[in-house]
C-alpha positions in Angstrom: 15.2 19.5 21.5 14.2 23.0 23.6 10.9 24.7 22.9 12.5 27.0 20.8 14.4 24.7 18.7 11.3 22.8 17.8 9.3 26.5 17.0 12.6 27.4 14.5 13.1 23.6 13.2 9.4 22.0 13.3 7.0 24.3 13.0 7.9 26.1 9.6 6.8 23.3 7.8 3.0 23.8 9.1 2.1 25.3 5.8 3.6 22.5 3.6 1.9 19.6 6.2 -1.1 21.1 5.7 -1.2 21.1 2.0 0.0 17.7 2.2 -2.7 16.7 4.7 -5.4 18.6 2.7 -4.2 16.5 -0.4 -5.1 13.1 1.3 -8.3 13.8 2.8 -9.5 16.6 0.8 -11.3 18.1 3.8 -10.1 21.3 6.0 -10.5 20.8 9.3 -9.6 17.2 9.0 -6.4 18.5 7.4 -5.5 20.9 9.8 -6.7 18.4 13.2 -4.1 15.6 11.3 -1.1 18.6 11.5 -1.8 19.7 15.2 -1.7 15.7 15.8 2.0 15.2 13.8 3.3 18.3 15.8 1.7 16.3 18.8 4.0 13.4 17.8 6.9 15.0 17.2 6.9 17.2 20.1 6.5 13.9 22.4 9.5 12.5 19.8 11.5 15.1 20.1 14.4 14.0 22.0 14.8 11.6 19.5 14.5 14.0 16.2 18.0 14.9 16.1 18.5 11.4 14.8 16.9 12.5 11.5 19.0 14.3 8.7 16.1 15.6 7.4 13.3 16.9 9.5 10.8 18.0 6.9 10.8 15.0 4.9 10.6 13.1 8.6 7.7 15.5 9.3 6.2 14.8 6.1 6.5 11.2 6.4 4.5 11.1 9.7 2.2 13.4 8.2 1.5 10.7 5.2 1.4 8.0 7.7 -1.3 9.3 10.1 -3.5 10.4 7.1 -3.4 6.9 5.5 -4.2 5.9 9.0 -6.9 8.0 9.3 -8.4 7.2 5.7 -8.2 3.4 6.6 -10.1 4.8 9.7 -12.5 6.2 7.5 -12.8 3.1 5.0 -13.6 0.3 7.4 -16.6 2.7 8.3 -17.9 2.0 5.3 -17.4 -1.6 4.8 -20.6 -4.0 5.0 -20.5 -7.1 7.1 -19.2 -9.3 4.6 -16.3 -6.9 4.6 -16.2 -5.6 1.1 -16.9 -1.8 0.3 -20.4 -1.1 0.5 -20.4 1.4 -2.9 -24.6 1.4 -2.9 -26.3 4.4 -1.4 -30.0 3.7 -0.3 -30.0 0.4 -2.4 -28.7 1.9 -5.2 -24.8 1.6 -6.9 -22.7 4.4 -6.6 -21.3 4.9 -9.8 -19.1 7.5 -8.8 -17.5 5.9 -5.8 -17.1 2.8 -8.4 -15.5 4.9 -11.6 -13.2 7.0 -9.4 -11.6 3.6 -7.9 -11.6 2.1 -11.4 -9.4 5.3 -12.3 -7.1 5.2 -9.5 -6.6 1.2 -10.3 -5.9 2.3 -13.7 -3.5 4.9 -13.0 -1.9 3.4 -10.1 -1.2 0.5 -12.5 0.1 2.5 -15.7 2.5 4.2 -13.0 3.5 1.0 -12.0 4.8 -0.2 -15.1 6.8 3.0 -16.1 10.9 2.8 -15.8 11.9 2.6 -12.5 13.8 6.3 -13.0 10.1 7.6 -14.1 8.2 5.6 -11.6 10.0 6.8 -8.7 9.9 10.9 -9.5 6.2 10.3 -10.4 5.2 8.6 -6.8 7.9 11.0 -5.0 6.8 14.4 -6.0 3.2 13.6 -6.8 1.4 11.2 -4.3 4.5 11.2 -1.8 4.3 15.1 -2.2 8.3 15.7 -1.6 9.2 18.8 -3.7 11.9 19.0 -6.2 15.1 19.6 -4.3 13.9 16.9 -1.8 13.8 14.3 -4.5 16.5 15.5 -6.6 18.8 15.0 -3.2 17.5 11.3 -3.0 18.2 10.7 -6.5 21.2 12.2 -6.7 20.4 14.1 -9.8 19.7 18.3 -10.4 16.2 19.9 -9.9 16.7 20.8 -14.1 16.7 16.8 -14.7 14.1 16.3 -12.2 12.0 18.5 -13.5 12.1 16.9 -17.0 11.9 13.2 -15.6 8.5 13.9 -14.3 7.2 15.6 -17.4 7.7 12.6 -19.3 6.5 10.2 -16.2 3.4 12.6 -16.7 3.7 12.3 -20.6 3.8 8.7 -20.7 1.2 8.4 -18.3 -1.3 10.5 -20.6 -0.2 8.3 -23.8 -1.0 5.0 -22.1 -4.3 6.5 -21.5 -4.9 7.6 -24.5 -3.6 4.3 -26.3 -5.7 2.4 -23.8 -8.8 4.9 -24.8 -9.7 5.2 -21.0 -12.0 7.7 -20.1 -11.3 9.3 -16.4 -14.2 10.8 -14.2 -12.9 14.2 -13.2 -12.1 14.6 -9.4 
């Protein structure tokens, strides 16, 4: 792949990695270092890209990849010698830190138990961050049907919730 190929092909997508970036690690310049390191990868990849049918969702795979590596980075920083998650600031519990992986354990789990048709759109469009003709390709299915599989993913989740009378600490 030419200079030129990867400025037409690659770097489009800068805007979309970024959002997804900024998504996992919530900060801007760490967002925007983690896409000038995935076009860092891909440019020393690119002789090999055209074995991809799908760049973006390639780029956007790396992109998920180097952020998770970067958060696991970030989380054996804060693990104590005993190698748990030190959640106390100064002595004291973080409640917080504590509620907010409480919610995700909860949500993670209720996502886990919805139909695999449900489960899959859910994790695809919303923590994979694939949009709706990306997803609606790999399921073989139209964006229309798409669109209505996740709102009742979303539904469901929201009624398990409720049922389960779970109280979630806003992000």
């Amino acid at each position: 792949m030419t200079r030129k190929e990867f400025e037409s092909d690659i770097l489009p997508f800068s805007t979309q990695l970024y959002r997804f970036a900024f998504r996992f690690l919530t900060n801007t310049e760490e967002a925007e270092d983690a896409v000038q390191e995935v076009f860092l990868k891909l440019w020393k990849m690119r002789d090999k890209l055209s074995e991809y049918n799908n760049l973006k969702a390639f780029a956007m795979t790396v992109t998920r990849n180097h952020c998770l590596d970067i958060l696991r980075k970030k989380r054996t920083d804060y693990l104590d010698d005993t190698g748990t998650e030190d959640t106390r600031t100064n002595g004291m519990i973080n409640e917080d830190v504590l509620e907010k992986k409480e919610n995700f354990n909860i949500i993670t789990g209720i996502i886990n138990s919805l139909p695999d048709s449900y489960r899959s759109v859910i994790w695809l469009h919303d923590v994979d961050g694939y949009d709706y003709t990306e997803i609606a390709e790999k399921m073989g299915t139209d964006v229309k049907n798409l669109r209505v599989k996740l709102s009742r993913a979303r539904k469901m989740v929201r009624e398990e919730l409720k049922k389960k009378n779970y109280e979630l600490v806003s992000a």
